[in-house]
TIZASE-836669 format. One line per 4 residues: number of its first residue (from 1); for each residue z, x, y of C-alpha. Coordinates in Angstrom, 1 decimal. Layout:
N
NUM> Z,X,Y  ...
//
This chain:
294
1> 200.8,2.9,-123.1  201.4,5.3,-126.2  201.6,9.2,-126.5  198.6,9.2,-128.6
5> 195.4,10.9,-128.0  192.6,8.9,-127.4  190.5,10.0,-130.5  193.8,8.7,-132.6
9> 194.0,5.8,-131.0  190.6,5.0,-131.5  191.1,6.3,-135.2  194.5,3.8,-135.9
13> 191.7,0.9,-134.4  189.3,1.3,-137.4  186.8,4.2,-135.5  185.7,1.8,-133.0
17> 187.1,-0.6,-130.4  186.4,-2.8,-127.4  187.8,-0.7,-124.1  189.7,-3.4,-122.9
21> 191.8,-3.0,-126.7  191.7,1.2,-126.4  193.1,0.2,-122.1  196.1,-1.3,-123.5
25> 197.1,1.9,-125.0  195.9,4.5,-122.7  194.6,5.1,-119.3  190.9,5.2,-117.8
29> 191.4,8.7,-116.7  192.4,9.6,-120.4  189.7,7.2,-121.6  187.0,9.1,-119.2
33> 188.1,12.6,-120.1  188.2,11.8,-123.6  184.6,10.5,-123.5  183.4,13.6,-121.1
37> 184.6,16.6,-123.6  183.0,14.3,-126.4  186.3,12.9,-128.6  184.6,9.9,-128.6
41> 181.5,8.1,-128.0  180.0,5.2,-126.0  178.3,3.3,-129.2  177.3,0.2,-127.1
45> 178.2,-1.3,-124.1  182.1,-2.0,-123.9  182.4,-0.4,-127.1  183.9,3.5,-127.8
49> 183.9,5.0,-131.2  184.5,8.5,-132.8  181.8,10.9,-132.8  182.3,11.2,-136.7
53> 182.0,7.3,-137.5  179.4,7.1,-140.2  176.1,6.1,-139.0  175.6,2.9,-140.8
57> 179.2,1.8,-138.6  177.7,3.6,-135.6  174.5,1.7,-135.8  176.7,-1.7,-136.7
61> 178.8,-1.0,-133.9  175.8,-0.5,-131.7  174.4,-3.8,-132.3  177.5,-5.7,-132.0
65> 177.7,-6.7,-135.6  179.3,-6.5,-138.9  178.3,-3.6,-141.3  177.9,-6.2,-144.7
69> 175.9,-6.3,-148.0  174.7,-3.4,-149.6  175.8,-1.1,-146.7  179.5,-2.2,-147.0
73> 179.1,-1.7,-150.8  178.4,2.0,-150.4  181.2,1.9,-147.4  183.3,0.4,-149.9
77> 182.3,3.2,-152.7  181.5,0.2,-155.0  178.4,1.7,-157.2  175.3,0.6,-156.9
81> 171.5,0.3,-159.3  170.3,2.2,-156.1  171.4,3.2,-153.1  170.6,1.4,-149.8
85> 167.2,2.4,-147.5  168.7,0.6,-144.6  171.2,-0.3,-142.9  172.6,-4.4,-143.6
89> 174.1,-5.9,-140.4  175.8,-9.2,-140.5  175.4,-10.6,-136.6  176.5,-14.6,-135.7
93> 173.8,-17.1,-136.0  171.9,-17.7,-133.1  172.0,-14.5,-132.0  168.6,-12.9,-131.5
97> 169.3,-9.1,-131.7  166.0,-6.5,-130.9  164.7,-5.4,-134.2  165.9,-2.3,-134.8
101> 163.9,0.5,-137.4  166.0,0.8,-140.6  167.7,-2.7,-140.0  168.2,-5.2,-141.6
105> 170.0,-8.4,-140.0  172.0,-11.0,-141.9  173.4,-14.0,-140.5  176.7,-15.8,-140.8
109> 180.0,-16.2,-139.2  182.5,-14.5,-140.8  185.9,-15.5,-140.5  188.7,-13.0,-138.9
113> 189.6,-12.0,-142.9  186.9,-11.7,-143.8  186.3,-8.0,-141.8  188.1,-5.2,-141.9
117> 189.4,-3.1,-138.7  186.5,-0.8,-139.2  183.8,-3.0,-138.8  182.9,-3.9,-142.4
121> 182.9,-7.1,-144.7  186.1,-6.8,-147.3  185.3,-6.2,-150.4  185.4,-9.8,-151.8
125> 182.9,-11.0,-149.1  180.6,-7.8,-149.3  180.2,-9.0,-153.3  179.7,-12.6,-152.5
129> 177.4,-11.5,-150.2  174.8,-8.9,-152.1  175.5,-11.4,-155.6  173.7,-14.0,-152.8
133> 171.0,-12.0,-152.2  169.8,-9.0,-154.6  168.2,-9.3,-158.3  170.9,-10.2,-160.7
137> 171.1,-6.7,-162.3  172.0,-5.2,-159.0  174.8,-7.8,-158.1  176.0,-7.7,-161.1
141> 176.5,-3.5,-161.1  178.4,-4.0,-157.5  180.3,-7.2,-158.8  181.6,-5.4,-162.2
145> 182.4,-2.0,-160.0  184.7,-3.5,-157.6  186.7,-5.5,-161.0  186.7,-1.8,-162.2
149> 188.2,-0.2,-159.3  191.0,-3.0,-159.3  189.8,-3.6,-155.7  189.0,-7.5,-156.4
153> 190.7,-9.7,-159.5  188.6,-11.7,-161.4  190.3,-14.5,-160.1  190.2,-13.7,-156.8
157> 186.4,-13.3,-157.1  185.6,-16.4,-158.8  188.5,-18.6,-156.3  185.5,-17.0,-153.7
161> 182.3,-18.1,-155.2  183.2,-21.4,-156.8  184.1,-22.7,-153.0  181.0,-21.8,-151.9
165> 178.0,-24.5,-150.9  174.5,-24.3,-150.3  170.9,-22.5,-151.7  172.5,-19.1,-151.7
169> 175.9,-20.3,-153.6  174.4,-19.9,-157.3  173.7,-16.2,-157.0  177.3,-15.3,-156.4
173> 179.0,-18.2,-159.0  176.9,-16.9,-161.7  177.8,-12.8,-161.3  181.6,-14.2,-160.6
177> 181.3,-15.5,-163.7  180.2,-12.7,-165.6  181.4,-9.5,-163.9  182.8,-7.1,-166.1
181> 185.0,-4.6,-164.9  185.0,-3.0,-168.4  181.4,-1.9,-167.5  181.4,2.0,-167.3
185> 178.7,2.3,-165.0  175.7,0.7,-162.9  173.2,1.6,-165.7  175.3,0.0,-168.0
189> 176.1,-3.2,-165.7  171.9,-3.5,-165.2  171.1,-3.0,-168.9  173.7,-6.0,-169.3
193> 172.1,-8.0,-166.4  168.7,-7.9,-168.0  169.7,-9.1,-171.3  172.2,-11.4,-170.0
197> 169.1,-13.0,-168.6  167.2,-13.5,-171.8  170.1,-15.0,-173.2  171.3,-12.3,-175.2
201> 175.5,-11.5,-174.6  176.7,-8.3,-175.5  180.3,-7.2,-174.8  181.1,-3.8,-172.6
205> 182.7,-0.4,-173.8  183.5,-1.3,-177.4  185.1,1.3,-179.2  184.0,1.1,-182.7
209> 185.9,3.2,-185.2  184.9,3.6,-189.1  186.1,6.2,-192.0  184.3,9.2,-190.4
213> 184.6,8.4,-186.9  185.2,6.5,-183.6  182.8,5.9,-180.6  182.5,3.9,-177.8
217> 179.4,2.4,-177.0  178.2,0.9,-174.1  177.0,-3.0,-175.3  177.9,-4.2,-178.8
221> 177.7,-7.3,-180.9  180.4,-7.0,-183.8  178.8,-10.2,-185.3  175.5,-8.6,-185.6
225> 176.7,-4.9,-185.9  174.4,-4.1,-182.9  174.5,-1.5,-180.2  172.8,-1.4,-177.3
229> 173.3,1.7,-175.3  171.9,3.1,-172.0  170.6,6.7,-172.4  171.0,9.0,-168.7
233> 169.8,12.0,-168.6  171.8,12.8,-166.0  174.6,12.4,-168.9  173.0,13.4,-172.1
237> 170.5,16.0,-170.7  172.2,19.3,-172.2  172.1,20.7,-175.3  175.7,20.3,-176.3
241> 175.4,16.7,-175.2  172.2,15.6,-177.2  173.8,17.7,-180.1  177.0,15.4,-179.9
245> 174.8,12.2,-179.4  173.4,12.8,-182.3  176.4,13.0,-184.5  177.7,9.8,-182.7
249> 174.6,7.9,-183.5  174.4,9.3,-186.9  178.1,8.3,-187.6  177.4,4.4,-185.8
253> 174.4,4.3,-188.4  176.2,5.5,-191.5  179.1,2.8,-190.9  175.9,0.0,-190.9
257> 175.4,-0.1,-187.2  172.1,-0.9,-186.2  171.5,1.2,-182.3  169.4,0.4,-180.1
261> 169.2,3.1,-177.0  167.0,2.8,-173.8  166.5,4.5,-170.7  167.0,4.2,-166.8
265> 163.0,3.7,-166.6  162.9,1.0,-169.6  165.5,-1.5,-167.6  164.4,-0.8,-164.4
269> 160.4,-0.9,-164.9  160.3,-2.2,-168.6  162.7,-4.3,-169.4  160.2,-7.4,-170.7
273> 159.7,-4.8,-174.0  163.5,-4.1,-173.7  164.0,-7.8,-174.5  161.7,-8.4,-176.8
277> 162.7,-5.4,-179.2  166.4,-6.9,-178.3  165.2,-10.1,-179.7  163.3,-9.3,-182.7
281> 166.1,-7.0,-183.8  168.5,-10.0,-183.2  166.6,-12.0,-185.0  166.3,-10.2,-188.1
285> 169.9,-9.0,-188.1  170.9,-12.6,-188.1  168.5,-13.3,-191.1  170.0,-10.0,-192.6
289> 173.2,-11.2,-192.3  173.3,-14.8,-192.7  174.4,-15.8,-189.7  173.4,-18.8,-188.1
293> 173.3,-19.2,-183.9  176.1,-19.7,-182.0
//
């Protein structure tokens, strides 16, 4: 038995935990009282968890699975295109859980490392996991913001995918291979994602510095001297920052940049016109410029 409250002991266990683990540090009476003045919660059978447990764990917990994909992402704080509308749940296979409104099931066994104490797929197997199933541009923004945070290695997150086997293996080889942790942003990461699937490479957050000035822009080809930038408004909606987007621009131009800028609703809805102005600008800045393919 411990000195600790129940609520902390329950806390120290990842915010839920089976009550023959929370027995072994405190009593049934304590246990009880604890669950009668509400310090914690019944959130299945067998199972006690803090009344403040986020409600995609709560609803995990409650169906005896693993809180995985996109919902582990936002657990995570990795960023995403767009945030989850429901709740992913990793349960074992050939298990045959009632469908639940707002859930989503996924099935695999996970192995002992590959969960957390709270509940939730690690990081590395939460981006394996939505690389193996979401749109490319989408796996790729979650992919590049976990390299950003320094919470996976590039290593480590290719040493993942390149063991793995089977129909839903290519997803999560191909963003290990080009995840970015450069990448500023999710915009930026989906803008990259849809050109990266026409074929056309760009590199992230190059700082490009001339006579007059020195920006950093969000895709670039030095080759070509082409930028490719995403325009939020979220970022560049107020006076003072369209007036210093202008100068930017204006300074990329006069060192003989060619910019191109698009917006959230141009990758997301448009993005076949995105690549072919991409393309045809490509092309005739190669012809410009002499350069021959790589």
């Amino acid at each position: 038995m411990t000195d600790l409250a129940v609520p902390e002991v329950v806390r120290r266990l990842g915010g839920r935990a089976q009550t023959a683990v929370v027995l072994q540090r405190v009593s049934r009476r304590e246990l009880d009282r604890a669950l009668r003045v509400g310090d914690v919660v019944r959130a299945t059978r067998g199972v006690y968890a803090l009344p403040t447990l986020p409600a995609p764990r709560a609803v995990a917990a409650r169906v005896r699975g693993v809180l995985s994909h996109a919902s582990a992402a936002e657990h995570h704080e990795l960023k995403t295109v767009t945030p989850p509308d429901r709740v992913h749940v990793t349960v074992a296979p050939g298990r045959k859980p009632r469908p639940v409104d707002g859930v989503r099931f996924h099935y695999r066994t996970l192995a002992p490392d590959e969960v957390t104490r709270r509940g939730v797929t690690t990081v590395l197997r939460t981006v394996l996991d939505c690389a193996a199933v979401m749109p490319f541009r989408e796996a790729l923004a979650v992919a590049d913001s976990a390299l950003r945070q320094d919470l996976l290695l590039p290593d480590e997150l290719l040493a993942g995918a390149v063991v793995l086997r089977g129909p839903f293996s290519a997803g999560p080889q191909r963003v290990a291979r080009l995840a970015d942790g450069r990448a500023a942003n999710p915009f930026e990461s989906a803008l990259r994602a849809v050109l990266l699937d026409a074929g056309l490479a760009f590199t992230p957050q190059v700082t490009i510095t001339s006579d007059t000035s020195s920006a950093r822009v969000d895709l670039a080809d030095a080759r070509l001297r082409l930028v490719v930038e995403g325009d939020s408004y979220t970022y560049h909606g107020t006076r003072p920052a369209f007036t210093a987007d202008c100068v930017r621009y204006d300074e990329l131009v006069r060192a003989r940049w060619v910019v191109l800028r698009f917006a959230w609703e141009h990758v997301m809805f448009d993005d076949r016109w995105l690549v072919e102005v991409v393309r045809d600008v490509v092309a005739w800045r190669r012809q410009e410029l002499g350069l021959r393919r790589r």
